[in-house]
C-alpha positions as CSV (number, residue, x, y, z in Angstrom):
1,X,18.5,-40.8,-7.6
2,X,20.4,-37.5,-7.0
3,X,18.6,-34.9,-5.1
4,X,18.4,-31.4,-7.0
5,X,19.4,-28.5,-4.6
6,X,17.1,-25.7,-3.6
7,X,16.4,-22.9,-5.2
8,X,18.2,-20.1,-3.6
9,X,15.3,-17.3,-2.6
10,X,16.9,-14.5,-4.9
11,X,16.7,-16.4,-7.7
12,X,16.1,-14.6,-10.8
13,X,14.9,-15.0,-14.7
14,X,17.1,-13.4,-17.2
15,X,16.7,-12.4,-21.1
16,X,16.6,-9.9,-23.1
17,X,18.0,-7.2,-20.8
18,X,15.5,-8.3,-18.3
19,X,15.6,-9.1,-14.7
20,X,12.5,-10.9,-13.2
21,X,12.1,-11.7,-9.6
22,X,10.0,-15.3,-8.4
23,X,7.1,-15.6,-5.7
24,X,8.5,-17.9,-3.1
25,X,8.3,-21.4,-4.0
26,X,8.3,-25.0,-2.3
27,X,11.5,-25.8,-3.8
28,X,13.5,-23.0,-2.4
29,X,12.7,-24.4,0.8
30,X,15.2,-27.1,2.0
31,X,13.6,-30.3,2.7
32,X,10.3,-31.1,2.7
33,X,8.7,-30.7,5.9
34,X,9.1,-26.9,7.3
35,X,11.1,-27.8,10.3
36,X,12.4,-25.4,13.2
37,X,15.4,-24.4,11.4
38,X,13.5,-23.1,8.9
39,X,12.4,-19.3,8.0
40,X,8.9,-18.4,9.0
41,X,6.5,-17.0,6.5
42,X,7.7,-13.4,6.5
43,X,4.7,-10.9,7.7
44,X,4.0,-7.5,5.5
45,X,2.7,-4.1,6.5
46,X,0.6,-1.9,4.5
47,X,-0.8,1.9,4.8
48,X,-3.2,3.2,2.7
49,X,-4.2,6.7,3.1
50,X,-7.3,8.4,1.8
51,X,-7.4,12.0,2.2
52,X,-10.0,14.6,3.5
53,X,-11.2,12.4,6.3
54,X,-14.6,9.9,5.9
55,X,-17.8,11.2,6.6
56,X,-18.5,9.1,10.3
57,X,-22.0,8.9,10.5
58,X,-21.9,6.5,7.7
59,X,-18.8,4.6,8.5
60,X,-19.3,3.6,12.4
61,X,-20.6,0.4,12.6
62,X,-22.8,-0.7,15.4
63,X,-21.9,-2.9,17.7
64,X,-19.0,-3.8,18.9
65,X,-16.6,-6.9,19.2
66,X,-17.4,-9.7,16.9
67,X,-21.1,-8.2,17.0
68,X,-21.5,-5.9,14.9
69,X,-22.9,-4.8,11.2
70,X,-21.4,-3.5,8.2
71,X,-22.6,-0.1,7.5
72,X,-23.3,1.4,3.8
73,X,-20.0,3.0,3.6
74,X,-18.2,-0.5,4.8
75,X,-20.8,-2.7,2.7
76,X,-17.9,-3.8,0.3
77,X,-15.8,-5.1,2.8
78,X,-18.4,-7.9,3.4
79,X,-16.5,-10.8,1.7
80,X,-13.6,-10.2,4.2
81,X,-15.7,-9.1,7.2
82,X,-13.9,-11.5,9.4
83,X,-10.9,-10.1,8.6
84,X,-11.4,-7.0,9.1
85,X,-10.8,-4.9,12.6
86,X,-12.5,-1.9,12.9
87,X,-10.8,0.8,15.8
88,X,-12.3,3.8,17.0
89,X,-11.6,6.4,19.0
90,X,-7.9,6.7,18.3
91,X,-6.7,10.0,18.2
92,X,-3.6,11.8,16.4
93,X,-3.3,14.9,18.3
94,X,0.1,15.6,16.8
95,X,-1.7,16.4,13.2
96,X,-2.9,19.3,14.9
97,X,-1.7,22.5,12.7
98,X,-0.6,25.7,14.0
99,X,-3.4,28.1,12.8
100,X,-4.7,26.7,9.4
101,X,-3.0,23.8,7.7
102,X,-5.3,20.5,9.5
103,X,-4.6,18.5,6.1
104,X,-1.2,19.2,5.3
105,X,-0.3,18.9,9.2
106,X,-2.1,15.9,9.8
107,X,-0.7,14.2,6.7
108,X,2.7,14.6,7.8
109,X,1.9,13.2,11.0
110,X,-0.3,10.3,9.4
111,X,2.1,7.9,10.1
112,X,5.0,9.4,12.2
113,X,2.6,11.2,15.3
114,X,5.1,14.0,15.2
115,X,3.9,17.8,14.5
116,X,5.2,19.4,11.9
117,X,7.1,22.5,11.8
118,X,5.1,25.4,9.7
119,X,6.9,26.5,7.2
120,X,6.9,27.0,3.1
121,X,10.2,26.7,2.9
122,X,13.0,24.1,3.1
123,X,13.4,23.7,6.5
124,X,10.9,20.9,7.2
125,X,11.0,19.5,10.1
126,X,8.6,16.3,10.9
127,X,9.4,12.7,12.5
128,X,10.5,9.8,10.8
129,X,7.2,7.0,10.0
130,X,6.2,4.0,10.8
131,X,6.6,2.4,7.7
132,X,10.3,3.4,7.7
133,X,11.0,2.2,10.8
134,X,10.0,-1.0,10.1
135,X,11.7,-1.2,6.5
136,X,14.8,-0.3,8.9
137,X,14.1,-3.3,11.0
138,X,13.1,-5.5,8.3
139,X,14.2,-4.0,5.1
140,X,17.9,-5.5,4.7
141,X,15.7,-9.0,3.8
142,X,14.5,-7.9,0.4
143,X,15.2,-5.9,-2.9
144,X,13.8,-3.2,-1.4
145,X,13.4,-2.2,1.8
146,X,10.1,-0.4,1.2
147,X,7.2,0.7,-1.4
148,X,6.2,4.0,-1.8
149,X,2.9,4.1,-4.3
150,X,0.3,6.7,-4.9
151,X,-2.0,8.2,-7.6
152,X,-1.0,11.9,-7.8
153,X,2.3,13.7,-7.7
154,X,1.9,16.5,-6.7
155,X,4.3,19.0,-5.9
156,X,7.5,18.9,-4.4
157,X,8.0,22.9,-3.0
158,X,6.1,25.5,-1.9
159,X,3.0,26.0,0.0
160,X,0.1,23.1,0.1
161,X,-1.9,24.2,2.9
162,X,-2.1,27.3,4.9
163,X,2.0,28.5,5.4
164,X,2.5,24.1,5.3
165,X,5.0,23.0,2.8
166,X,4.1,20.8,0.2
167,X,6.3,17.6,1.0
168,X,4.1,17.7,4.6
169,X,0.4,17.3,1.8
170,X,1.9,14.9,-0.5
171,X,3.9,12.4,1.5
172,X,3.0,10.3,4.4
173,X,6.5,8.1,4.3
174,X,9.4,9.7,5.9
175,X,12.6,8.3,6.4
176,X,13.8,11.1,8.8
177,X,12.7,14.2,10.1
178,X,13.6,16.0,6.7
179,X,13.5,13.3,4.2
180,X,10.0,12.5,2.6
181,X,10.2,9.3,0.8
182,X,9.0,10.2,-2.5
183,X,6.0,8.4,-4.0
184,X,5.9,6.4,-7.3
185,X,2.5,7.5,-9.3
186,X,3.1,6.1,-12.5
187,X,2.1,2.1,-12.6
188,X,4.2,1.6,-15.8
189,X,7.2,3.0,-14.0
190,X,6.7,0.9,-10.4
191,X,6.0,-2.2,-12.6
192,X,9.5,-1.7,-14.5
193,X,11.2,-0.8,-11.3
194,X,9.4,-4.1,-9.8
195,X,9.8,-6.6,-12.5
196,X,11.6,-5.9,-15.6
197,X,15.0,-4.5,-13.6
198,X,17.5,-3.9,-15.9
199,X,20.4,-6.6,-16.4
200,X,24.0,-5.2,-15.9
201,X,24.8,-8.1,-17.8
202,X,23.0,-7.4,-20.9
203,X,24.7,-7.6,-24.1
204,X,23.5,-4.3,-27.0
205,X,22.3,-7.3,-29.2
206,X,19.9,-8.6,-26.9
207,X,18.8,-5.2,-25.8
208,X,18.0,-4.0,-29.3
209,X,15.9,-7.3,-29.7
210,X,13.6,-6.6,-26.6
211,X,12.6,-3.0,-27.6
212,X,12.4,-3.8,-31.2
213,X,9.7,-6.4,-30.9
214,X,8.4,-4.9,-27.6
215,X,8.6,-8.0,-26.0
216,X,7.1,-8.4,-22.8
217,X,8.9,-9.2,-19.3
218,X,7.5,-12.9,-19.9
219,X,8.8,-12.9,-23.2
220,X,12.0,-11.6,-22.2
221,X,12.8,-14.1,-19.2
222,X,10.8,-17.3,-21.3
223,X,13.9,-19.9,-21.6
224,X,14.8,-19.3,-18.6
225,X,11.8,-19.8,-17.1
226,X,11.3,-22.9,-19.2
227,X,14.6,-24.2,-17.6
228,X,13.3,-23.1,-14.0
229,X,9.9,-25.3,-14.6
230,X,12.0,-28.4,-15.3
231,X,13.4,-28.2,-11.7
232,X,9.9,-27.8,-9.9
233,X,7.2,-29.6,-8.6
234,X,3.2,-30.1,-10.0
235,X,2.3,-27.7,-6.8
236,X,5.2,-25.3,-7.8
237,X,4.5,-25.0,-11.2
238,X,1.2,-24.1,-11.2
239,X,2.3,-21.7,-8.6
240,X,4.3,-19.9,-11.2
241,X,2.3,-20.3,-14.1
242,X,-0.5,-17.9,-11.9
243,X,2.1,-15.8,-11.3
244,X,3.6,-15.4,-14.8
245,X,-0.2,-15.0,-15.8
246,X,-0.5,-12.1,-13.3
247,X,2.4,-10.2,-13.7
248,X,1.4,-10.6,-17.9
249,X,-2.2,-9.4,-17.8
250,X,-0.9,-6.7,-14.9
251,X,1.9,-5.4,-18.0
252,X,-1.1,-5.4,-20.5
253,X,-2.7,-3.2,-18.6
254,X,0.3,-0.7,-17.4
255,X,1.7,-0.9,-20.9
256,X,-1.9,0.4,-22.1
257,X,-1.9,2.9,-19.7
258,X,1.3,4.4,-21.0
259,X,0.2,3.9,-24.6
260,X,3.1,1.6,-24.7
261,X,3.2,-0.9,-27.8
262,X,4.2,-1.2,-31.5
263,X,3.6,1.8,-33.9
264,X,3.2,2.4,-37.6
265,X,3.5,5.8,-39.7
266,X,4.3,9.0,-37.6
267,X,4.7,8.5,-33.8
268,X,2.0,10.3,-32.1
269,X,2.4,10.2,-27.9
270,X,-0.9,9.0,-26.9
271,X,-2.9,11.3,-24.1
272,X,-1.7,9.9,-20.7
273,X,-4.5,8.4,-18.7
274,X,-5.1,9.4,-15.4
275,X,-8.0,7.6,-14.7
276,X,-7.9,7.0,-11.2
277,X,-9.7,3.6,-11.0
278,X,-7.4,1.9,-13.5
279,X,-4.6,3.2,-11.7
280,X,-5.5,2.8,-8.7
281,X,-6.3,-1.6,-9.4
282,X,-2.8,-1.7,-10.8
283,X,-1.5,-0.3,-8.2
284,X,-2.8,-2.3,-5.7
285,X,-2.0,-5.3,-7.8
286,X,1.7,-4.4,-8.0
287,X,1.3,-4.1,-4.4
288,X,0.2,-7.9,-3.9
289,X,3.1,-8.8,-6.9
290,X,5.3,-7.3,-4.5
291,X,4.6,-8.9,-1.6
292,X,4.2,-12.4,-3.4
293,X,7.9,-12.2,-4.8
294,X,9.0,-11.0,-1.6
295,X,10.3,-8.0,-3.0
296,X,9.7,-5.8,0.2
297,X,7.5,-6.4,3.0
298,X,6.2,-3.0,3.8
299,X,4.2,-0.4,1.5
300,X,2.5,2.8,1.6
301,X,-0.4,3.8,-0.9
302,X,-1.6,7.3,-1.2
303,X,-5.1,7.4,-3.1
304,X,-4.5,11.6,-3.0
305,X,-2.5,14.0,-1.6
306,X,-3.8,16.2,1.0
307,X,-6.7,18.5,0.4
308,X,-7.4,16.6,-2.9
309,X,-9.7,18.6,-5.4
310,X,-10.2,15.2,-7.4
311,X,-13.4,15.3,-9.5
312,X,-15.1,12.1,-8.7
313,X,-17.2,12.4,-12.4
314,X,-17.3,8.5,-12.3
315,X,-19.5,8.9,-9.2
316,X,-21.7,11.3,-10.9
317,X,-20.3,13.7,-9.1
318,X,-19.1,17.6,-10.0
319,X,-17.6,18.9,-7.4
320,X,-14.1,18.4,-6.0
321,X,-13.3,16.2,-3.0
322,X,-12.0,18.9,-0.7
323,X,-15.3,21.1,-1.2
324,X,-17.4,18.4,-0.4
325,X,-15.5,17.1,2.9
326,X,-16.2,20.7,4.6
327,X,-20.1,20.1,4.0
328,X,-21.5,22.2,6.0
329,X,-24.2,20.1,7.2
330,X,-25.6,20.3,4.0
331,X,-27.5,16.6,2.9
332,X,-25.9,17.0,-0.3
333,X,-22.9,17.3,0.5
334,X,-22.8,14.4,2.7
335,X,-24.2,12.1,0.3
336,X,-21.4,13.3,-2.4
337,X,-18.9,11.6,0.3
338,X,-20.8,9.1,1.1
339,X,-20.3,7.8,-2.6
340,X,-16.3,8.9,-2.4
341,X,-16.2,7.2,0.9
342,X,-18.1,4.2,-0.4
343,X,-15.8,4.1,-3.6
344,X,-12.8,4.3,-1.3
345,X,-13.2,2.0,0.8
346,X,-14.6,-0.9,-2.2
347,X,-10.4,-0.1,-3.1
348,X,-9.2,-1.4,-0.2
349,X,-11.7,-4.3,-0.2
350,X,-10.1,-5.1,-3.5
351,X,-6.8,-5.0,-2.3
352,X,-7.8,-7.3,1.0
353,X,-9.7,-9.7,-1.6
354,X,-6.2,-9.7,-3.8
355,X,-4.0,-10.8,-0.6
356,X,-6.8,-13.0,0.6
357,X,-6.0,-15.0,-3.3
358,X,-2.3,-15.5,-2.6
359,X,-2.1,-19.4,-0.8
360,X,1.1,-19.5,0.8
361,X,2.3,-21.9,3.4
362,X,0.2,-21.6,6.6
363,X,-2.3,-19.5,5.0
364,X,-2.9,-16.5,2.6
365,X,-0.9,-13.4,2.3
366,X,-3.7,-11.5,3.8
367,X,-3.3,-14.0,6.9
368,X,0.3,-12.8,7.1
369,X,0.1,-8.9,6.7
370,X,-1.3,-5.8,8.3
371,X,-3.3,-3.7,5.9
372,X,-3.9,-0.2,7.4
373,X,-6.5,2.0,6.1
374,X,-7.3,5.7,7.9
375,X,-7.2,9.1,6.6
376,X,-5.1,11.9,8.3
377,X,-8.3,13.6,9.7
378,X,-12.2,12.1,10.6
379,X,-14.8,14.7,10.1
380,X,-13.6,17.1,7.2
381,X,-16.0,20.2,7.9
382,X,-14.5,20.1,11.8
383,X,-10.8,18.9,11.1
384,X,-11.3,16.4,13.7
385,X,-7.7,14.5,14.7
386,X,-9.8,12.3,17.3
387,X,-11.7,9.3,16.9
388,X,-9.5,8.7,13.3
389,X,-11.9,6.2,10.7
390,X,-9.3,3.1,10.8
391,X,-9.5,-0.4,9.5
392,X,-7.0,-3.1,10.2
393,X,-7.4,-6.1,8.0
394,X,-5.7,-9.6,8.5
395,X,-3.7,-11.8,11.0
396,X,-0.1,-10.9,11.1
397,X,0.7,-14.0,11.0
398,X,-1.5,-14.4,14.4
399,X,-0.8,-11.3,16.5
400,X,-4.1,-9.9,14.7
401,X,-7.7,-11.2,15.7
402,X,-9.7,-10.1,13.3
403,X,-13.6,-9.3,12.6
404,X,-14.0,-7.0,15.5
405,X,-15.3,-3.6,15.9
406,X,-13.4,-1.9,18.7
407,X,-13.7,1.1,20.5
408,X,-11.0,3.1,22.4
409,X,-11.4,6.4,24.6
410,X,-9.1,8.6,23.3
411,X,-5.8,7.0,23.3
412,X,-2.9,7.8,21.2
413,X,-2.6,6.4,17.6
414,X,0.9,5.8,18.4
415,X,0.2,3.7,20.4
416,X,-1.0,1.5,17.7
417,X,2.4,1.8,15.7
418,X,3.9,1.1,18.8
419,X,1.8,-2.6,18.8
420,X,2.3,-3.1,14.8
421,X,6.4,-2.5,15.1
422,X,6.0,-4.8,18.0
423,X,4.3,-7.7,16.2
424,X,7.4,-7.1,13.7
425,X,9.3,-7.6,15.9
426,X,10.8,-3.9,16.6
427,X,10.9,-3.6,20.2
428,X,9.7,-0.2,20.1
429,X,7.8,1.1,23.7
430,X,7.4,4.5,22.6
431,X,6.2,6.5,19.1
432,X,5.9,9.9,18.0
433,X,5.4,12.9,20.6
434,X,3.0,10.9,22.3
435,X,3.0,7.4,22.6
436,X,3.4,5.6,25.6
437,X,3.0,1.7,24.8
438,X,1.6,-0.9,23.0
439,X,-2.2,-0.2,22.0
440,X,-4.2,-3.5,23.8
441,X,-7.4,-5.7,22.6
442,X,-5.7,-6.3,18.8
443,X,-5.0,-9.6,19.5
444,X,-8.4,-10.6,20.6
């Protein structure tokens, strides 16, 4: 009996002007048995920034190494508690501003450690991130060498923050010292971007059936995909028939987001929603989508912009975020962020839960990422740019032991990036102005 050969990784679904990526799959691995020759499981990077800092008293666990307790703020993280590493007492001393400006300076900074130059003009002036230096090292193996999500735009001139330009507030991705990495905020548009890629190919007839029936991505890709499931496996097509499900019911929601869908009589463009928990959840699933296809392996999710005046009304709340965070010792306001803290971080427990889904060989996805979550200042009343709030959730693919609180005295949070681009395998020694070596005790 003649041996079918394997999938090639890039394989694609087309139809109807549509170009759909696949999760990896057992049969685009040669051979049965993963051998030494073989690719390992790739390992994916994550930031997710929350803005105007976390009211500490309510987020510092007690305890420390694999002793310690979930505090009210933290309580959702509970079904992933062992995944989870709390850090404290990393500092970013570069987010200082010059004068006024903590948010805008130390968003900048969130994830490149460099100051910023003040100015409202065009002369930015900043260091390139993290993220980007990893999507340099590790980019050139996927569609796209990085992810840039968020939930508000924002805007892209002017002054954001006290003489600080507004690219420094509403970006934490920077591919250079003058190049922000702008940030997708629409989930209809990432998911389009993502999944339903246009075909060069595409014939006018076959494009005018799609948007005429308003087919969806699924649709559009469906005999191919019925051709594709005659090559596979039992294990591999269940494996794409959760995916197709997920990327389906993730469309359904985008595409009612957008108001997207047949209409009768006079067209009337439905009121955009900005609700910031739907958006947010498809976001984060487009996130895990992402990863699963293999369609980049690092990401950056803003939940707001700097100084965010979001209304959390959901939360029973009237005031705006930023108010709150400089609360003046008042118990009210510190119970207000206690509930936006709370809500926050019960996103990111989603995501980890998501990733934490995803069986792939060896493990779960979560098992082989890094999911970052800080904000670009602690206490909001103070501007404090020591002792950060950061989690660090999963394995990366083993260079991560998990379900730790630990505490540091002060050093550098470059020093972390520096550790991170290492277990990437960028053999970076230094990062930002001030670090000075890999941060120690992440590995267990």
């Amino acid at each position: 009996m003649s041996r079918l050969p394997p999938l090639s990784r890039r394989t694609l679904l087309r139809g109807l002007g549509a170009m759909m990526a696949l999760p990896l799959l057992e049969g685009m691995r040669p051979g049965v048995a993963r051998g030494a020759s073989q690719a390992p499981v790739p390992r994916r990077f994550v930031a997710f920034y929350t803005p105007c800092g976390i009211h500490m008293a309510k987020w510092t666990p007690s305890g420390e190494g694999p002793d310690w307790s979930l505090t009210p703020t933290l309580a959702s993280l509970a079904p992933v508690k062992d995944d989870v590493l709390v850090l404290g007492g990393l500092d970013n001393l570069p987010g200082r501003p010059d004068g006024d400006g903590h948010h805008a300076a130390a968003t900048s900074a969130f994830l490149s450690c460099v100051k910023a130059r003040k100015t409202e003009g065009a002369n930015i002036r900043t260091g390139i991130s993290m993220d980007q230096v990893l999507a340099n090292a590790v980019g050139k193996a996927t569609r796209f060498p990085s992810l840039e999500l968020g939930i508000d735009p924002g805007k892209g001139i002017g002054n954001c923050d006290s003489g600080y330009a507004c690219p420094y507030a509403n970006n934490i991705a920077w591919a250079g010292p003058s190049t922000p990495v702008p940030k997708e905020t629409q989930p209809r548009a990432a998911f389009e971007r993502l999944f339903a890629d246009f075909d060069p190919n595409v014939t006018q007839a076959e494009l005018a059936k799609r948007r005429a029936y308003g087919l969806s991505i699924i649709d559009a890709v469906r005999d191919d995909a019925k051709a594709l499931q005659g090559r596979l496996g039992t294990t591999d097509r269940r494996k794409l028939d959760e995916y197709f499900t997920g990327v389906r019911e993730l469309e359904l929601r985008v595409n009612a987001m957008a108001g997207a869908g047949p209409t009768c009589g006079t067209a009337v463009a439905p009121a955009r929603t900005e609700d910031v928990r739907e958006k947010t959840k498809a976001m984060l699933d487009l996130i895990v989508l992402a990863f699963q296809c293999d369609l980049t392996r690092t990401c950056t999710f803003m939940l707001g912009n700097a100084r965010s005046q979001r209304v959390y009304s959901f939360l029973g709340l009237s005031g705006e975020h930023h108010a709150y965070s400089h609360h003046q010792k008042a118990q009210a306001n510190y119970d207000a962020l206690a509930k936006i803290d709370k809500w926050e971080v019960e996103q990111y427990a989603y995501l980890l839960q998501r990733m934490k889904g995803v069986q792939e060989e060896g493990g779960t996805l979560l098992d082989h990422s890094a999911v970052y979550f800080s904000s670009e200042i602690a206490d909001g009343n103070m501007h404090e740019h020591r002792n950060l709030p950061i989690l660090l959730a999963g394995r990366a693919g083993g260079a991560l032991a998990p379900g730790r609180h630990v505490r540091y005295g002060g050093q550098p949070l470059a020093n972390l990036y520096v550790s991170l681009l290492n277990m990437f395998g960028v053999p970076a020694s230094t990062f930002g102005d001030d670090g000075t070596g890999p941060l120690t005790g992440l590995a267990g």
